[in-house]
N, C-alpha and C positions, 0 to 999 in steps of 0.2 A: 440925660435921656428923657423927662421928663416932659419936655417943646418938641420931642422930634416926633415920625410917623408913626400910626401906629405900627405900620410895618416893619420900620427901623426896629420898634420895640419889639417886635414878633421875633426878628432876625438875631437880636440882639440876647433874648433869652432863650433863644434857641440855641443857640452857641454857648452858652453855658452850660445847658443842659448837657449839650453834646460833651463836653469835657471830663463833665463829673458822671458817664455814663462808663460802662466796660466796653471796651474792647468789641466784644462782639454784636454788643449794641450797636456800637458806633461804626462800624462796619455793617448792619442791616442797616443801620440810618443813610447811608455814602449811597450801598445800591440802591437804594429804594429813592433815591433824590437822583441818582444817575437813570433811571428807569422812566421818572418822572421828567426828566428832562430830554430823552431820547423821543419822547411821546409829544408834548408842547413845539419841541423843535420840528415837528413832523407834522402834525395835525393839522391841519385849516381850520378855522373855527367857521360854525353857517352862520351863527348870531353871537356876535361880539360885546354885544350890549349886555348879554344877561351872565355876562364874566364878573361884569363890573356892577355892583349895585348904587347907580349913580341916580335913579328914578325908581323910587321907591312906586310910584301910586300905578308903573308898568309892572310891576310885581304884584301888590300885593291888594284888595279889597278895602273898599274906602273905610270901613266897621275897624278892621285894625290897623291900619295908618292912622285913624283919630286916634284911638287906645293909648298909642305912644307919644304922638302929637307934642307936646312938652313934657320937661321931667319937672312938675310940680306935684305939690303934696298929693293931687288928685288920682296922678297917674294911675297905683294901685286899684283903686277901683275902678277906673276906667278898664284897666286889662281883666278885673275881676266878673264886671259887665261883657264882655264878649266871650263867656266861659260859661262852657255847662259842663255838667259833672255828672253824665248817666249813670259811673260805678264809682264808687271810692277810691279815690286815685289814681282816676282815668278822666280825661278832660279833652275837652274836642270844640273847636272853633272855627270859623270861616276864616282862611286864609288867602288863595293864592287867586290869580287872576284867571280868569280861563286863557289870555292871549299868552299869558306866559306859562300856563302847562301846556300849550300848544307849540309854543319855541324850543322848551327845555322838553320836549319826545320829539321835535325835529332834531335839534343838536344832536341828543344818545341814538337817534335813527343813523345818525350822518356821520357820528366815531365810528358806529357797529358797522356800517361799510367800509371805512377808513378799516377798522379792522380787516374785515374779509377782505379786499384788496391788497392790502401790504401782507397780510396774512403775520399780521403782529402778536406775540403772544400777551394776553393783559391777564393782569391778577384782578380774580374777581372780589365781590364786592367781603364775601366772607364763606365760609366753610357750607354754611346751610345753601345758599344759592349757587345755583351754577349757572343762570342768566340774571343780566345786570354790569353795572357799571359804575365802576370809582369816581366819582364826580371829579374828586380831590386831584386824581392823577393825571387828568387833559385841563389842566387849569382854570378849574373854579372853585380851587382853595380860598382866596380871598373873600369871592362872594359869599362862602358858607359860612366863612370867619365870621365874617360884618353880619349875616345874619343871627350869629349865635350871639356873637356880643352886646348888639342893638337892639337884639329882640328875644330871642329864647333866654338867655341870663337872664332876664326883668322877668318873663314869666316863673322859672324855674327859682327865680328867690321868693314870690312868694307861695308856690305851690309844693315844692321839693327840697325846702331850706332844709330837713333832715339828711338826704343823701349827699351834701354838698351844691344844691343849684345855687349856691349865690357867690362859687367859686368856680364855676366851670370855665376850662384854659383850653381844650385843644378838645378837637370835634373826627368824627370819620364819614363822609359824607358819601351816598351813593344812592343808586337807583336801582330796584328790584322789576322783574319781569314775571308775569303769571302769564300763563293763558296754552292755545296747541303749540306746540313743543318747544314751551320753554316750562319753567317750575310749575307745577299745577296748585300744591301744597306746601305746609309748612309748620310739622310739629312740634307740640310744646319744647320752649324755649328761653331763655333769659338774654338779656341783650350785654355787649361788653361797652355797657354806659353806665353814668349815674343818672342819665335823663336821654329819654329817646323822644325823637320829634319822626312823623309820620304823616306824608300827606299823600294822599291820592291825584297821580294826574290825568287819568283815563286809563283805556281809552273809553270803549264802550262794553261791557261785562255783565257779566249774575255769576252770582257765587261771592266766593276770596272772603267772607266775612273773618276780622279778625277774633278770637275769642281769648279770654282773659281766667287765669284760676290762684292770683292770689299772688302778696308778694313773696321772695322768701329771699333769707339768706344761705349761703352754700350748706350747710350744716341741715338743714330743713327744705332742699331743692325738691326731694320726689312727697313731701307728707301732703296726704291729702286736701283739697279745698274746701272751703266751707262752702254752703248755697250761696249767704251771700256774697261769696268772694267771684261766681261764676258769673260773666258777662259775655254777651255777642255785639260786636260792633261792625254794624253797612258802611263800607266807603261810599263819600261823596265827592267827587272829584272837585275838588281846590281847599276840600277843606280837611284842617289838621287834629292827629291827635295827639297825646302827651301824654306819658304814664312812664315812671321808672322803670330806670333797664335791667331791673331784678324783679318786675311782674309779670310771673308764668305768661307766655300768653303764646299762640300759632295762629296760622291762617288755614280754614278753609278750602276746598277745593274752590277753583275758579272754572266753572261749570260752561260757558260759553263767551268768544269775546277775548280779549287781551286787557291785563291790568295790570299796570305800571305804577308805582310810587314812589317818593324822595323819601328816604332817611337820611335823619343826621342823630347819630350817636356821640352826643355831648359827654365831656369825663371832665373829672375833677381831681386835678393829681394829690392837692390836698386832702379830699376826703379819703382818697386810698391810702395815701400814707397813715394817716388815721386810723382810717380802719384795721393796721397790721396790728394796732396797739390795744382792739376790743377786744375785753376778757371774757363778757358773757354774753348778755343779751343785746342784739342787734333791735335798737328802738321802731324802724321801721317794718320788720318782719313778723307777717301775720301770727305765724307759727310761734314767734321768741316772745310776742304780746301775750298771746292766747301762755304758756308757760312762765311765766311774769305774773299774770293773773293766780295762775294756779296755786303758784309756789306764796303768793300773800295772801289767797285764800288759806291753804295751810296754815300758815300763822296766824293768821286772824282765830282761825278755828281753837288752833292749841292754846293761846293766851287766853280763848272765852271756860277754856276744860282748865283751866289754874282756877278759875272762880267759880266752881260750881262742882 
């Protein structure tokens, strides 16, 4: 296995997985690949080209095409130079092309008719949106793949190496919709990732700002924020942000105008398995640090009252 595709290898430990799954797992997995194929076998695609990420520099901004450009010792800094970091733990970069956030809202324009016409029913992107679209399920699974593999793992190993980024395996990729009658808003929230990726592709807006209150682990989801854990972040259309998908965070009312963006919710099957086996304190969580503290403040205190 080791010379063949990577898709061979996709197919291949997929198929393992499937085996050593239950029963009713693998029964949601059947339909939900029969669903997926009843949709591809149906759909006309408008732009073919952007299934397949065969031309990277019609994607993506010349700043991070160089970034990646070789995998020499440099790399890291390289990706470390096209990052800012306005909040801790949040990071935001120029990504995508304007011609291809212009393709990829014609394409979800052109299902969402495909929809209304067949009068198809589609599972939306997740429970919080009721407008938007599975990228994954009219086949641009691949593209997201190659995107996560080639690009979001390399950022995500050095920015998110505690939640698992430098093992992220399987992604959920889709498109959210804001604006008059589609979702206006979007309350605090945590994402089902170990790393979310977040780009704005238009169209034209005011509002939708995303805002930020801290990470936490389940245990510590509703305890308050600290000042500085609170952040507001303006979309700019093509470019991305990055923050773990256990940092509180919502959107905004989207005040005038429609606003569209690409998530992809990266996951890490290793670190979850991992994580079943954490006794106490979760190292990433504001809340588990801040008690961390506390509890060796304590001790520091009591060993200084033995001497004195």
């Amino acid at each position: 296995m080791l010379n063949v595709s990577r898709e061979s290898k996709h197919r291949y430990m997929r198929e393992i997985l499937r085996r050593y799954s239950d029963e009713g797992e693998r029964n949601r997995i059947k339909k939900h690949n029969e669903y997926r194929q009843r949709i591809i076998s149906n759909y006309q695609p408008l732009y073919r080209d952007i299934y397949q990420m065969n031309a990277t520099t019609a994607f993506f901004v010349p700043s991070f095409i160089q970034a990646f450009a070789t995998s020499d010792s440099n790399r890291d800094e390289r990706i470390r130079n096209i990052m800012s970091e306005p909040a801790p733990g949040v990071y935001t970069f120029n990504m995508l092309q304007p011609g291809f956030c212009e393709m990829l809202l014609a394409e979800v324009a052109n299902f969402e008719k495909w929809i209304h016409e067949t009068r198809f029913r589609i599972m939306r992107p997740n429970t919080m949106n009721k407008f938007g679209a599975v990228l994954d399920d009219f086949g641009m699974e691949p593209m997201l793949e190659k995107l996560m593999e080639d690009f979001i793992r390399h950022i995500s190993r050095i920015f998110f190496a505690d939640v698992g980024g430098f093992v992220l395996d399987s992604h959920h990729g889709f498109v959210v919709e804001y604006g008059y009658n589609r979702d206006i808003e979007l309350g605090l929230h945590v994402d089902d990732s170990e790393v979310t990726l977040n780009v704005c592709l238009g169209k034209h807006f005011s509002g939708g700002e995303l805002f930020f209150k801290g990470v936490r682990c389940d245990k510590h989801m509703n305890t308050e924020a600290l000042p500085e854990e609170i952040f507001d972040y303006s979309h700019v259309r093509g470019h991305a942000i990055m923050h773990r998908g256990r940092h509180r965070h919502g959107a905004r009312a989207t005040t005038t105008g429609d606003r569209i963006n690409l998530l992809l919710w990266c996951r890490s099957s290793v670190f979850r398995e991992l994580r079943k086996h954490q006794k106490e304190f979760e190292s990433w969580c504001g809340e588990c640090q801040r008690e961390k503290r506390e509890r060796l403040n304590q001790v520091v205190a009591a060993k200084k009252g033995e001497f004195f």
